[in-house]
N, C-alpha and C positions, 0 to 999 in steps of 0.2 A: 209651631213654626220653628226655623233650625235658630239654634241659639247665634247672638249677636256680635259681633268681630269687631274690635277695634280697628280702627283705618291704618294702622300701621303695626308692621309685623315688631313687637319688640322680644327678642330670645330669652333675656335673663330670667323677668318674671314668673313666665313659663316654664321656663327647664326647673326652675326651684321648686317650683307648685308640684309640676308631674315626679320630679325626683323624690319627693318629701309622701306625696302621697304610695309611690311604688314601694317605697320601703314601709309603710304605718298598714298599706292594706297586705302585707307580705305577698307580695302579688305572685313571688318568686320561690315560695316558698316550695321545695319538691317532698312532699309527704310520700313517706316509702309503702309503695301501696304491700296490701295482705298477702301470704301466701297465692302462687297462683295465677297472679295477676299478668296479666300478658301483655299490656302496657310497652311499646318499645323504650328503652333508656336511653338516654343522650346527657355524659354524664362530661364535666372541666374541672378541673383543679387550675385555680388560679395559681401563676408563678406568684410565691408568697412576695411582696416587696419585706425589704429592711423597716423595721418599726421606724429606724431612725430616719428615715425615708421621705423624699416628695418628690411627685409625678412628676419625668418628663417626656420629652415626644415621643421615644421610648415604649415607656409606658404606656403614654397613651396608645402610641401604635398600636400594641399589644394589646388593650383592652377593648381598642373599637375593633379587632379584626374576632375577638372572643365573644363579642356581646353582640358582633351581626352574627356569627354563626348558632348562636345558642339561641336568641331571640327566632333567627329563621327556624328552627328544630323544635321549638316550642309552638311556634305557630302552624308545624307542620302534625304536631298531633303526639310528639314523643315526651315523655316523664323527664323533664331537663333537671339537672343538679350541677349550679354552679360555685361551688366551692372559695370562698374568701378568705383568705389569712395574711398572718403577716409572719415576718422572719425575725428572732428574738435578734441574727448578724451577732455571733460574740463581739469580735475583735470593733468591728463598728460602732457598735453600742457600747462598749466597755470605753472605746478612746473618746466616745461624744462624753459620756461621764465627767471621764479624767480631766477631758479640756477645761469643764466648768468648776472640777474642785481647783485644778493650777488659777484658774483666774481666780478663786478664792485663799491661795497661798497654799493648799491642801497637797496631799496624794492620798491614791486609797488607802495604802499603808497606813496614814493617821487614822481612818479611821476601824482599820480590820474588813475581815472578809466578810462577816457576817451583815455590819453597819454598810456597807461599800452592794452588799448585792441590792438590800432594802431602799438603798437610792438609787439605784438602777430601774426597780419596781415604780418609786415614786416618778422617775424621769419617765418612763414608761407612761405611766397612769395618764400623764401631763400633755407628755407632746405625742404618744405612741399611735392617736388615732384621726391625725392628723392628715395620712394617705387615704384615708377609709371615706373621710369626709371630701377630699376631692374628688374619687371614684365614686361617689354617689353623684357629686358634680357632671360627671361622666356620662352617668345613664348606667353606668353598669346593672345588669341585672342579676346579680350574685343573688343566693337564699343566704341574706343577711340574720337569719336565727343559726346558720351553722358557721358562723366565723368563727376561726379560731386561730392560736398564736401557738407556736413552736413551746413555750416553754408551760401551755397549760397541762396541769396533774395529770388529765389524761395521759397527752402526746407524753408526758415527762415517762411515764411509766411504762409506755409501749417503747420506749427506747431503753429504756431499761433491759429490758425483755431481749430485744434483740441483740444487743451486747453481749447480754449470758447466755444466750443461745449458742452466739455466736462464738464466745469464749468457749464454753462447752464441747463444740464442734473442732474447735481446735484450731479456728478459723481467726482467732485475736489473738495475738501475743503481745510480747514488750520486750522490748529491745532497743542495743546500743546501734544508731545507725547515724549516717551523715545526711542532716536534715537544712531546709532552708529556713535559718534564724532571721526574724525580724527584729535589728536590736531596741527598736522604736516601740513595738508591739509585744514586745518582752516573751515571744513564743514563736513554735514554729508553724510553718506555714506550708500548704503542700506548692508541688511544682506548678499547678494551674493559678494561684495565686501568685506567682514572679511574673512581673513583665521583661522582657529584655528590648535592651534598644542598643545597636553598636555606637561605642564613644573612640571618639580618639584616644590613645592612650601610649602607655611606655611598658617595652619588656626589657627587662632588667636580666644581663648575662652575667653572671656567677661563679668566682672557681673556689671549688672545696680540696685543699689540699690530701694526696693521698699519705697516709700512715706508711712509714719509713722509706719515703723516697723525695725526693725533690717532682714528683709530676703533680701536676693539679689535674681536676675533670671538671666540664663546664657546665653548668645546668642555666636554664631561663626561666623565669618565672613573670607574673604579674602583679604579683602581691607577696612582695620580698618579705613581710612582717611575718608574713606566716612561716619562714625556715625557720624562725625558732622550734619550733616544732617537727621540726625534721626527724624520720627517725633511720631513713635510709636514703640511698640514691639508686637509681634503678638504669641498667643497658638489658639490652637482648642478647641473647644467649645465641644469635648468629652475626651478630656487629663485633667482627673480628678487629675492629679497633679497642675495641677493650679485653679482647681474649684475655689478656695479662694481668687485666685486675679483678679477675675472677677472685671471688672469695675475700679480697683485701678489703680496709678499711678506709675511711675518711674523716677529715674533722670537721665539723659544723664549725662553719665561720663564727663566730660572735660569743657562739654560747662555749664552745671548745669542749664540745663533747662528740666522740667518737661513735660513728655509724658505718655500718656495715652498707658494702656496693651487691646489690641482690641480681637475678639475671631475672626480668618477668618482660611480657608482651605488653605492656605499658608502654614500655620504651621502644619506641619508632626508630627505626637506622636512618631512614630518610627525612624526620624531622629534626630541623636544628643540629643540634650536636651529634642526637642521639640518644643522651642520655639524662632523665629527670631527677628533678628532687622530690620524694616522697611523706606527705606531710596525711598520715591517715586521719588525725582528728580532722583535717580544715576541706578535706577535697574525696568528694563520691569516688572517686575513680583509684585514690590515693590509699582511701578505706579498704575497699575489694583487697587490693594487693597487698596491704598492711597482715588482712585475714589470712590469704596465702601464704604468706611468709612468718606470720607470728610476730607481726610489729608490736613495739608500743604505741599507745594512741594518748597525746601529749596535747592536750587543749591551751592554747594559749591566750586564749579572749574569756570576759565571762560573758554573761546575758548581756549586756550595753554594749557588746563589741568593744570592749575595753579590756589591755594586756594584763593578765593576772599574774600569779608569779610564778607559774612556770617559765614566763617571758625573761625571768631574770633582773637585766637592767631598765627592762623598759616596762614594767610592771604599772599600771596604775596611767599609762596614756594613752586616748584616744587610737582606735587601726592607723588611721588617715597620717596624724601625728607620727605616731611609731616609725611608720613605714619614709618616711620623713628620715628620721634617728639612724637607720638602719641601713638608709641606703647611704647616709652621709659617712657613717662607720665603716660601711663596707669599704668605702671609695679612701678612707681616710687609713685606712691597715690595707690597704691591695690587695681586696679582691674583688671589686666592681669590675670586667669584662668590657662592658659594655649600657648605653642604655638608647634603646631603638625607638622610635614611633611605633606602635601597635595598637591596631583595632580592636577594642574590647567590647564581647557580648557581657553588656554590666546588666545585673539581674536588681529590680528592686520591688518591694512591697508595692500590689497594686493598690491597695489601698493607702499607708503612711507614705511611699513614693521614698522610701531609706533605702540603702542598698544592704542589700540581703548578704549576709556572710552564710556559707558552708561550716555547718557545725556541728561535729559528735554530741548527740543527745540521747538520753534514755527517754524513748516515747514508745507508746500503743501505735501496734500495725494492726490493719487487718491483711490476711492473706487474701490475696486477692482474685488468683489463679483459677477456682475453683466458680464463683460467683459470674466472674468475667467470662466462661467458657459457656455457662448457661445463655449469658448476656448477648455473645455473639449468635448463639445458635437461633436464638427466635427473631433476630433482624435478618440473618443469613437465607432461611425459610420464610420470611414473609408475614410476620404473628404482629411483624410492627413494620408501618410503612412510614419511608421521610419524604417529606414533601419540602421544596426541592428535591429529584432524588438522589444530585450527587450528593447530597448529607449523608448518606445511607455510609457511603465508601468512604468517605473521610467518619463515623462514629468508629467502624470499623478498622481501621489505619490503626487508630490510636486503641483499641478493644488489644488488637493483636499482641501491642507493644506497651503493654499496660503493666505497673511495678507496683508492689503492694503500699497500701494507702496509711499512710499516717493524719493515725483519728486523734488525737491528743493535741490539747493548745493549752499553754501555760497560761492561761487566764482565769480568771475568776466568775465572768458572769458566762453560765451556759450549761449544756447538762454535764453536771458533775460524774466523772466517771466513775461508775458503780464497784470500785475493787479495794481493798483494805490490806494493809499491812499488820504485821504481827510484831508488836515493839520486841518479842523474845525471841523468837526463831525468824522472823522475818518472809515466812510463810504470806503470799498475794492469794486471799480470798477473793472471790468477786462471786456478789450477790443481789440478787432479786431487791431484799433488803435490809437494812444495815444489821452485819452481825453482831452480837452480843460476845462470843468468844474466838479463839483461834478453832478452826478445823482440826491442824495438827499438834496442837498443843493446848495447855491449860490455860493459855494466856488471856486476859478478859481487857487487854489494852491494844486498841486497836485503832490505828489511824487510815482516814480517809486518803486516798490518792488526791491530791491536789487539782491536780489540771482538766480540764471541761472536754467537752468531744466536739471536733471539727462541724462547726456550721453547718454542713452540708450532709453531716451524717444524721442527722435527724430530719432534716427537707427532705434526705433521699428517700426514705418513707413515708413521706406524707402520702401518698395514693392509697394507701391502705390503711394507716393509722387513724386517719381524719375521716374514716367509715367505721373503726368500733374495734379492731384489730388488738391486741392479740386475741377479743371473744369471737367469737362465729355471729355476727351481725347480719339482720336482714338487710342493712344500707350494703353492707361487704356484695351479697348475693343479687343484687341489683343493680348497684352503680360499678362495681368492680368485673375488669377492667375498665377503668375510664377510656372514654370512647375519644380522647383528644388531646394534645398537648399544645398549647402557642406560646411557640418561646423563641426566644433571640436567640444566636448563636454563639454567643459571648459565653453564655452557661451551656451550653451542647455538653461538656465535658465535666463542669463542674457539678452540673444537677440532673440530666436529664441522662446520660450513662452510667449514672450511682442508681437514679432511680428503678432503671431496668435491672440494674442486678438485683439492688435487695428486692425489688419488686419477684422477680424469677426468683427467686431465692425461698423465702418466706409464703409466696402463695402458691409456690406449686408442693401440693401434697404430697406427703411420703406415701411410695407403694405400700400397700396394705393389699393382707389375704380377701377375696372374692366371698362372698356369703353367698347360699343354694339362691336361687334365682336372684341375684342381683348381675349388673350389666357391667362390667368392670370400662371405669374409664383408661381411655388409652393411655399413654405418657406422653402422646402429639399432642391430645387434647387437653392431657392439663397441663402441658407447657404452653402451649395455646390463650390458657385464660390464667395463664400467673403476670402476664407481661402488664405493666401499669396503663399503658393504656396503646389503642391500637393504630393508634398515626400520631405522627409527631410535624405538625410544619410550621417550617424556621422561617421567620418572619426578615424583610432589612432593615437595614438603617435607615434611621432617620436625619440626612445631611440638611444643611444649609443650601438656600437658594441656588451658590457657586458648587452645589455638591462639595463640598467640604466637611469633616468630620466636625459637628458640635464641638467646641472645647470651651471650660473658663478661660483659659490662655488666648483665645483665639476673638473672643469677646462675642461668640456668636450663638450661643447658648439660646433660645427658645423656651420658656417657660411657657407651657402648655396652657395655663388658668389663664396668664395675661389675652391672650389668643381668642381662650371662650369668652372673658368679658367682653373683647372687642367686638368677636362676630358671630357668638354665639355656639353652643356646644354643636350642633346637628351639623355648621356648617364645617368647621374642624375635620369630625370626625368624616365628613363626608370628603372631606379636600385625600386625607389619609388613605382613605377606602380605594377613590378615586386613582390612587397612586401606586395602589398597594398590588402590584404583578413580582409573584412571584420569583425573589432570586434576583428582584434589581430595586437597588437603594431609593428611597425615596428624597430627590429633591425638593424642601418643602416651603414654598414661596407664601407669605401672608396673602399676598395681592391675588393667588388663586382661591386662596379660601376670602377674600371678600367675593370672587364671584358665585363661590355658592351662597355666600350670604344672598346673594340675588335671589337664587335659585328658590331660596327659600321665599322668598319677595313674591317671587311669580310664583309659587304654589297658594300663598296666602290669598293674594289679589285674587286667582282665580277661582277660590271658596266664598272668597267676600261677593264675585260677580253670582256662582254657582245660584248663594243664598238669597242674593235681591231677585235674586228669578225666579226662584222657589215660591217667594212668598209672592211675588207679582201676578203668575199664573195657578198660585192656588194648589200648588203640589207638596203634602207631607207625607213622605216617602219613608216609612221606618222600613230598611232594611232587617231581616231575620236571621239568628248565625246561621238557618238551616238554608235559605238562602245562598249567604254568603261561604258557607261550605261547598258549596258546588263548585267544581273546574270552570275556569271562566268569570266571565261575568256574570249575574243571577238577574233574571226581570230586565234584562236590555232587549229592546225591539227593534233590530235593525233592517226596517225599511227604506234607509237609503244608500246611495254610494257612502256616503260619509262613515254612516252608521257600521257600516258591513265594514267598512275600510278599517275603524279605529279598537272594531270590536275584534277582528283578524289580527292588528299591528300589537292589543294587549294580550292578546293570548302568545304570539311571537316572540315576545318579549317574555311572558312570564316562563314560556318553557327555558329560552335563554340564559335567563338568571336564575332558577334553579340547579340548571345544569352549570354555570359558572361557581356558584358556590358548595357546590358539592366539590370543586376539585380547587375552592380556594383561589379564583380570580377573581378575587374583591375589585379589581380595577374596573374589569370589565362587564360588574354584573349593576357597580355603580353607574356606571359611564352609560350603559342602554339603557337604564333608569333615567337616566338626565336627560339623554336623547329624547326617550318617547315623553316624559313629564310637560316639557319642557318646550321642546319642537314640537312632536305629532298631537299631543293633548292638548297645550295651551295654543298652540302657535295657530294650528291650523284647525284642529277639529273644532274647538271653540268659536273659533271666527267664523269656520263652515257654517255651524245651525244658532249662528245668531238672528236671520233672519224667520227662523223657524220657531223662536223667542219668543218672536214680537206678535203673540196673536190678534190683535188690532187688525193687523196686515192680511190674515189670513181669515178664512172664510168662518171656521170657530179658531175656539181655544185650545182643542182635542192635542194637535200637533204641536204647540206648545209644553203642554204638556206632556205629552209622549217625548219630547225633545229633552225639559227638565228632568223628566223620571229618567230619562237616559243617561244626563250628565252625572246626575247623584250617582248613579251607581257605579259607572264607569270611576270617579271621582272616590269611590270609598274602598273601591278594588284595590287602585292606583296608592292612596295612602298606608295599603298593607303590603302590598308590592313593596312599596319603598322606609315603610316602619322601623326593619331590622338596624340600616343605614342611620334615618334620620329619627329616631326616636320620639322626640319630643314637640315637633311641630304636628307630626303624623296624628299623636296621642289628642292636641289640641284638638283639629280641625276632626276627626274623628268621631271627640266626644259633643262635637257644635253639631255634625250632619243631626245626632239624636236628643238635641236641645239639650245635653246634659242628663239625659235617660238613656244609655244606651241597654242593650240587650246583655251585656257581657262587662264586666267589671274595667277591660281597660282592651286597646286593639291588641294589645299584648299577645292578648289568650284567643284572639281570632285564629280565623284558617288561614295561612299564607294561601295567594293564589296560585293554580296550576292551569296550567294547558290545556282547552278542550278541544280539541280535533274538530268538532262542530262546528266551531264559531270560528276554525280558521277558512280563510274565501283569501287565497292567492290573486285569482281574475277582479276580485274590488281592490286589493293591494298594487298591480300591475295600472289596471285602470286610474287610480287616485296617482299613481305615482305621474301618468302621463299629464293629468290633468295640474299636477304641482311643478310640473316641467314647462308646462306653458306658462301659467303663472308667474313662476319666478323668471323665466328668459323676456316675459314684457317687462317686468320689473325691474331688469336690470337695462335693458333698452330704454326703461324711461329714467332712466339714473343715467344711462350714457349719452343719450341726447338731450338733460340737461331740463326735463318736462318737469314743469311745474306739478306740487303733489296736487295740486283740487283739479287739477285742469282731466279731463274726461279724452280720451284718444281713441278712433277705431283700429280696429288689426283686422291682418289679410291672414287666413289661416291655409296652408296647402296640406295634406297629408293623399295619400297614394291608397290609403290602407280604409275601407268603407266602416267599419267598426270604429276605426276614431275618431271617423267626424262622426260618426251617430253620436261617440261621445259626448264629445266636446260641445255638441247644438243641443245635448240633453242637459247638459248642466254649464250650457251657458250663461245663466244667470250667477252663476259659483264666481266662473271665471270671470265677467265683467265685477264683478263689487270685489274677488280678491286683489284684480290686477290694475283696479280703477281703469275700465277698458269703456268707451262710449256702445261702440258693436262690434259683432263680430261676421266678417264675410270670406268665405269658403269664396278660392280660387281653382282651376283645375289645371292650372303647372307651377312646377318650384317658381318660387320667389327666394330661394336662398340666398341670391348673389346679388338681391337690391342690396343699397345701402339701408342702413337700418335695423336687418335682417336679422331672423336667428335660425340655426338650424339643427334640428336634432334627428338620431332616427325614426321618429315616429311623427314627426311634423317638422313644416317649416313657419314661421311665423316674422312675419313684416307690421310696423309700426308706423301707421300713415301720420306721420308730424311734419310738417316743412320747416325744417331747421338745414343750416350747411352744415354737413357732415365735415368733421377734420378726418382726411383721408391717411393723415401718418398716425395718429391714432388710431382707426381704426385697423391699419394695418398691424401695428402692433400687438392690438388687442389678437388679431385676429393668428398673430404668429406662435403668442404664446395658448392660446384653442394647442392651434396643433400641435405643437410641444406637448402638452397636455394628452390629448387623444393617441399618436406616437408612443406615449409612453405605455399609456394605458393598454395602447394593442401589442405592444412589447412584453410587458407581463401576461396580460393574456395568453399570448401565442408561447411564450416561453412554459407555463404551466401545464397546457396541454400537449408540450412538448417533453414534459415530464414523467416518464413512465413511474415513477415510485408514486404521485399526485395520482395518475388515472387507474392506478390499480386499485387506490383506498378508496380514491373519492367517491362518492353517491353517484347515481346516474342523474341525477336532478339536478346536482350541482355540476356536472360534468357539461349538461345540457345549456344548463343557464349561463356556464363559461363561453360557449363556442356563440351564442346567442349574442353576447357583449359584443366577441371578437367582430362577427358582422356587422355588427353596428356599428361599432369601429370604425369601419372600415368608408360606410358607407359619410358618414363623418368627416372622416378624413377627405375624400373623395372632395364635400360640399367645399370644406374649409378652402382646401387648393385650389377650388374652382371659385370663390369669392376673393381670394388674393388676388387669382390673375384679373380676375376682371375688375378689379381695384387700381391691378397695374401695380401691386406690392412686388417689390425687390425680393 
């Protein structure tokens, strides 16, 4: 007998049990099958979260839209490999540290680099698997034996690898450039890490008097502190306003040292003056022309954003301050201009939220030109598809206009960048592993380069490293390229266009000579399979109820766990799914996810009814996977309208939602799941052969059972149908149909259901639809005239058409116990335009009750029908007025359009004819 159900659905206990057990039985595990094997793959790399990390809706978005498609691809018969890690985040990880030594009075510095990494490790050990343990909360189905973390021996060493590869190539240098200093974070940061937001602000006008004359020249700046540093001023070499101080001098206000006036395209004729002041250490644009000219580059801040002394008098105070000092001097010796209101794009750390100063640094670039040309080419040709696909043309935008990356972060916890210095000659080794002498000299004292390599420079390989890279791996040969990306667009740029280069970079092999009978591969095809993986689709946001962006500031933040306590993981993840149409944000209202909480309500209730009828009529139905492998439903005998109808509407539906998920309409492959679970399944097929149930009533038991053997199967189809989504409820009621012995370790590893053309029967779907049209139009008849539910009513049925009264008098007994109807009697002309009445195209139906009709009421009722129907023939008629529609469209669907539009019509028709004779306005 099927195993025993508690009378109320409770989530928690559940999800914990099935979560605890999928990970202990490695349910998930992808063993990389032998040589050979022909096995299709369907392979994810999870976006790694921050170790220092916890889930939010985000997140979760992200991981229910990853764990339906992988679980669907798993049940479809493919070698899945879902990939788990986490992100060591330098800069993240290093300032949660520091936060905890300052509230201990501490800095790293007390305790050195070495002590300072080892409690990084230890903060690691402690709180680092923290994400790990909620995403098992999740349902995720990651192969939790291959988890790994950014900074384990392996990955540390394939990064290694490509560094010096990459040095090698001549593709990494080091150099003096103007970088974005976080002085909060005490290193640089690249450009995708600044936020900017416009502030109000002030531009400050300036004159620097010219050498041996009485003229001054005006320059504006935003950030006066920085002229200390000044080492020129710059006009265009066609702003015949300055023709005359070609070549002359000027004096640097404050500091009263003399700068040369330069001619370069810097300076605008038509902005402002004209003519700038040039500060090469503090400003990108300032640098360029500095190099042109042969400036010096005169740093005036140190790491803190604090005035060193080059600054002079102001050495040793805060920018903000300074700039405070400087302006008050300027004004107080006359040469302040001016100070205007102006709109500042102020740039600051998106993680410390400091404002980022422009700062000459000596850091590690890579060149990037070379990698990014590859990178464009296999999106350009098709090797990677984006879903959305204007992503495609915005990766590309920024591909085009892409400047070499700065991999260096002045930090201490992260990979250490592999290059040494030579205390005598000063000769920069960079090596595999740490050298013992100098290269170019005798020297055996050699120190490490200090600073780590940018986050993202070792994420950006993980597609290849996290399979066994730099060896020749059978996981490489298999899961490589991975077949999927889901990520948010927030990292589009930071992670997921780093990954296509090195990925193009490193896996596409170097041409080599052809050996006597070998097949030489092309350079399409192995450009083709070096790309990390071969669709990318960018997932939305996750807003607030008011579609509002989440923020702390905003108070409106979502914590995703608090959610599943409440209503349980399956229904979340299913509100999410639900929502989740591509390319539009999701508004995420709690109060919709308690109505899947229902949902899950009404799947339980109807396995608890399924089971007392199982054992009532004596039916134990073990389902077989060879069975349930087949297209369709397996062992269903649809001998009735019902039967034919429900057996039609799941195969409808399963084609549906495979085809939805293939192209990533989580919304809509949820939503027809809900529909038919829900509506066609519980609503109505249930209620249909509940008579059919009750063999007491009927002459044997045969038909009862034939009824029961129908619902189970129907019933266990339906729960893998909907599995991918709901995980954990499915898992339950699954392992109840086979009392806790099922055939297969979990429905996990079942067949998802497919389509079989068989068992689809349009004429019982049309038929059943008519027979749900009467149904519900007495239903609401008896709702408008206010009829008691026990009370029993006959109806007058008209139809024109001889096939549906056969119908309707064949399964009149359907319709009397759906629509609580006493009898039913066939007339032979409309009754549309009694009072009472309902009319459809395929019948008319009248409600014999003596009650007084309220006649403005029903006029009402009756105006907004035709509003309704109006509209309906308006789109109609407008689509097949459509020539781009009629060209694509099917001839079936084209067919079944023009079908509506008649009926429409004929609709329309009754409706106006029940007005007037109503005597409606």
């Amino acid at each position: 007998m099927p195993h025993e159900l508690s009378k109320a659905y409770e989530p928690g206990a559940i999800e914990t049990r099935w979560a605890d057990y999928w990970k202990n039985e490695k349910l998930f595990h992808a063993a990389t099958p032998a040589e050979g094997h022909a096995r299709d793959a369907f392979s994810l790399l999870l976006p790694p979260p921050n170790v220092t990390g916890r889930l939010h809706m985000g997140h979760m978005l992200n991981q229910t839209e990853m764990d339906i498609i992988i679980r669907w691809h798993r049940m479809r018969g493919a070698l899945t490999l879902w990939l788990p890690g986490t992100d060591h985040a330098g800069i993240a990880t290093q300032m949660m540290v520091e936060r905890q030594l300052r509230a201990q009075g501490k800095s790293r510095h007390d305790l050195g680099r070495e002590a300072f990494i080892q409690r990084v490790w230890e903060w690691r050990q402690q709180y680092g698997g923290a994400i790990f343990d909620q995403m098992k909360r999740l349902g995720a189905s990651v192969d939790w034996g291959r988890e790994y973390f950014t900074m384990d021996e392996d990955l540390s060493r394939a990064v290694r690898e490509v560094f010096v590869r990459l040095y090698e190539q001549g593709l990494i240098y080091r150099g003096k450039y103007i970088v974005n200093w976080c002085p909060d974070c005490g290193t640089a940061i690249s450009d995708l890490e600044v936020k900017h937001e416009d502030i109000p602000g002030k531009l400050y006008e300036i004159r620097y008097p010219v050498v041996g004359s009485n003229e001054f020249i005006t320059v504006a700046t935003t950030r006066p502190e920085t002229m200390l540093g000044d080492t020129a001023v710059a006009v265009n070499a066609k702003d015949e306003r300055y023709a005359h101080l070609h070549g002359k001098q000027v004096v640097l206000p404050l500091m009263n040292r003399e700068i040369p006036i330069i001619l370069d395209e810097l300076a605008n004729p038509e902005f402002g003056t004209g003519a700038v002041k040039v500060t090469p250490a503090h400003d990108p644009n300032d640098f360029q022309a500095g190099l042109r000219h042969n400036l010096p580059q005169i740093d005036v801040m140190d790491e803190h954003a604090h005035m060193n002394q080059n600054a002079g008098a102001y050495a040793g105070l805060d920018r903000l301050e300074a700039r405070k000092r400087v302006v008050a001097d300027l004004e107080a010796q006359g040469f302040l201009v001016a100070i205007k209101d102006y709109t500042i794009a102020l740039g600051k750390g998106d993680r410390s939220g400091t404002i980022v100063e422009p700062r000459l640094s000596e850091q590690w670039f890579v060149k990037i030109e070379p990698l990014a040309k590859r990178a464009i080419e296999v999106v350009e040709k098709g090797y990677i598809r984006f879903t959305p696909d204007n992503y495609k043309q915005i990766y590309l935008n920024w591909m085009y206009n892409i400047h070499d990356w700065c991999i260096s972060r002045q930090l201490w916890w992260g990979h250490r960048i592999p290059a040494w210095r030579c205390a005598d000659c000063e000769e920069i080794i960079v090596a595999r592993a740490t050298p013992t002498k100098c290269t170019k000299c005798p020297c055996t004292k050699l120190e490490q380069d200090t600073d780590v390599l940018d986050t993202w420079f070792s994420s950006g390989l993980l597609p290849f490293t996290t399979l066994g890279w730099p060896e020749a791996t059978r996981d490489l040969d298999v899961f490589y390229p991975t077949s999927l990306l889901i990520t948010g667009f927030d990292i589009l740029f930071f992670w997921v266009a780093r990954m296509i280069m090195l990925g193009c970079w490193f896996m596409m092999p170097p041409e080599k000579p052809v050996r006597p009978g070998e097949k030489p591969e092309s350079r399409e095809e192995a450009l083709r399979n070096s790309v990390p993986f071969r669709e990318v689709y960018i997932h939305a946001l996750v807003r607030d109820a008011e579609r509002q962006k989440m923020s702390k500031t905003k108070g409106n933040v979502l914590d995703p766990i608090e959610v599943i306590e409440k209503y349980g993981t399956d229904a979340t993840r299913f509100t999410l799914a639900a929502m989740a149409a591509p390319g539009t944000d999701i508004a995420f209202n709690p109060s919709r996810t308690e109505g899947y909480r229902n949902f899950a309500n009404k799947i339980w209730n109807a396995a608890r009814f399924m089971f007392m009828n199982m054992e009532r009529v004596g039916v134990e139905r073990a389902l077989l996977p060879a069975e349930t492998a087949r297209p369709g439903v397996a062992g269903f005998k649809a001998d009735t309208l019902e039967d034919r109808w429900i057996l039609s509407r799941f195969n409808g539906v399963a084609a549906y939602v495979n085809e939805a998920l293939e192209d990533f309409r989580f919304h809509e492959a949820a939503n027809r799941i809900y529909d038919f679970f829900w509506g066609e399944f519980c609503d109505w097929y249930i209620e249909l052969i509940k008579p059919r149930l009750m063999f007491d009533a009927c002459a044997d038991k045969s038909a009862a059972q034939i009824a029961s053997g129908n619902l189970v199967a129907l019933f266990e189809a339906s729960l893998r149908l909907l599995h991918p989504v709901m995980p954990f409820i499915t898992e339950e009621l699954w392992h109840a149909i086979y009392d806790g012995k099922p055939p297969l370790k979990s429905i996990a590893l079942a067949v998802y259901p497919q389509a079989d053309g068989q068992q689809l029967d349009l004429k019982a779907e049309t038929h059943m639809s008519v027979l749900q049209d009467l149904i519900v139009s007495v239903r609401n008849l008896r709702a408008e005239l206010k009829v008691e539910p026990k009370v029993k009513v006959p109806i007058q049925v008209y139809t024109h058409e001889p096939e549906m009264r056969q119908l309707i008098a064949e399964n009149q007994g359907s319709v009397e116990r759906q629509a609580n109807v006493e009898s039913i009697t066939f007339v032979e002309s409309s009754i549309a335009k009694l009072p009472g009445a309902r009319h459809t195209a395929r019948f008319d139906v009248h409600l014999l009750y003596e009650q007084k009709i309220d006649v403005a009421a029903e006029c009402e009722r009756l105006r907004k029908e035709l509003e309704r129907i109006e509209a309906a023939l308006a789109n109609g008629e407008s689509r097949l007025g459509n020539e781009t529609f009629m060209a694509k469209a099917p001839a079936n669907v084209v067919e079944g359009l023009r079908k509506q539009v008649q009926e429409n019509e004929v609709l329309r028709e009754k409706t106006q004819g029940k007005r007037k004779e109503l005597g409606c306005s």
